[in-house]
Legacy VTK file of the C-alpha trace (Angstrom):
# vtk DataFile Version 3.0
C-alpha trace
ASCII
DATASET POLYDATA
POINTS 89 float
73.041 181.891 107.787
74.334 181.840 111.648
76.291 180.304 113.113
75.552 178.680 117.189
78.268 177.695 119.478
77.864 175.546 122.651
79.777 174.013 125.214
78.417 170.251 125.991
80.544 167.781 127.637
82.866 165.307 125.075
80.878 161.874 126.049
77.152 163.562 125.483
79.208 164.947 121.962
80.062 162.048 120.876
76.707 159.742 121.991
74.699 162.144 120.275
76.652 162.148 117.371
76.547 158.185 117.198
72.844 158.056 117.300
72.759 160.943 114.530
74.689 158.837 112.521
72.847 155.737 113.172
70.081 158.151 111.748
71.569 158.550 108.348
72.581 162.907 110.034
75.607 164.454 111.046
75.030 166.210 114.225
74.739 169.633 112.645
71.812 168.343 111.044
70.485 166.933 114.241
70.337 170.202 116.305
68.730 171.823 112.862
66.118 169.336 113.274
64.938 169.505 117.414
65.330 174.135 116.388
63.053 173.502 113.623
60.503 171.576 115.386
61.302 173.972 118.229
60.168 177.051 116.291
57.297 174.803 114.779
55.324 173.438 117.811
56.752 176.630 119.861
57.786 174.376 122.696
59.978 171.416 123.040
59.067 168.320 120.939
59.678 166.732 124.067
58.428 166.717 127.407
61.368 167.176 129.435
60.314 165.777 133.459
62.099 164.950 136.516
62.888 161.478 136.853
61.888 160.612 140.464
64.575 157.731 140.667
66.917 160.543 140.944
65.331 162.041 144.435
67.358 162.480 147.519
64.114 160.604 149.125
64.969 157.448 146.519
68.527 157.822 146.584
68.244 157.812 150.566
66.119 154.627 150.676
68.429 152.739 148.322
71.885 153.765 150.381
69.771 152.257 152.825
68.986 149.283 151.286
72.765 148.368 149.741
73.625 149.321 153.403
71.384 146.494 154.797
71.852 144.146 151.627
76.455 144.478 152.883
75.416 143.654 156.511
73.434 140.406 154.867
69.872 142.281 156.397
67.789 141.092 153.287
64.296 141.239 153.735
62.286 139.630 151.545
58.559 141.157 150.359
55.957 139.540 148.223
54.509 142.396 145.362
51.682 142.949 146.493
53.445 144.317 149.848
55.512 146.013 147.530
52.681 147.714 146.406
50.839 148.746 149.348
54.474 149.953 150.033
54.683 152.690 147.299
51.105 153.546 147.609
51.897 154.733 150.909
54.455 157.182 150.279
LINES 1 90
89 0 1 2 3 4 5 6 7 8 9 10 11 12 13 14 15 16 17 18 19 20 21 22 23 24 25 26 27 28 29 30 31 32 33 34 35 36 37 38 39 40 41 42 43 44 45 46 47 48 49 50 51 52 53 54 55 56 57 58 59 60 61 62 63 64 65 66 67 68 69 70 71 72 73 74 75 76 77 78 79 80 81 82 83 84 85 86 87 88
C-alpha cells in the first residue's frame, strides 16, 4: 500500500475533516473515496467550474455598488429591470 502526502491549508484540513466525520469517515477514508471514484469514472466525480461571482467584471460592479450604497447613492430597480439588466451583459 502507498502512502500520499499533501500540503492543504489547516482551515480546508480541518472543514473537510468535520464533514467526513459528520459522514460516519475519517478523512483518510474520504480522499480513498473521491481516488476511487476518480479511477472509476476516469474523471472527476465532480464538475469543477468557475464561479462567475468571483470575476474581476462582478467584483468591479459590486466595489461600485458598496461605493455608491457609503455615499447614500441607492438606486432602486424593479426585477424585471433587473433582468433586462443581466441579459444585456
Amino acid at each position: 500500500m502507498a502512502n500520499l502526502q499533501i500540503r492543504i491549508d489547516d482551515e480546508l484540513k480541518n472543514k473537510a475533516q468535520q464533514i467526513a466525520s459528520a459522514m460516519g469517515m475519517d478523512l483518510t477514508t474520504a480522499v480513498r473515496v473521491f481516488l476511487k471514484q476518480l479511477v472509476h469514472e476516469r474523471a472527476f466525480p465532480f464538475r469543477p467550474d468557475v464561479d462567475p461571482f468571483y470575476s474581476p467584471e462582478n467584483q468591479k460592479i459590486l466595489k461600485e455598488s458598496i461605493d455608491q450604497l457609503g455615499k447614500g447613492q441607492v438606486i432602486s430597480k424593479t426585477i424585471n429591470e433587473l433582468v433586462d439588466k443581466k441579459n444585456e451583459l
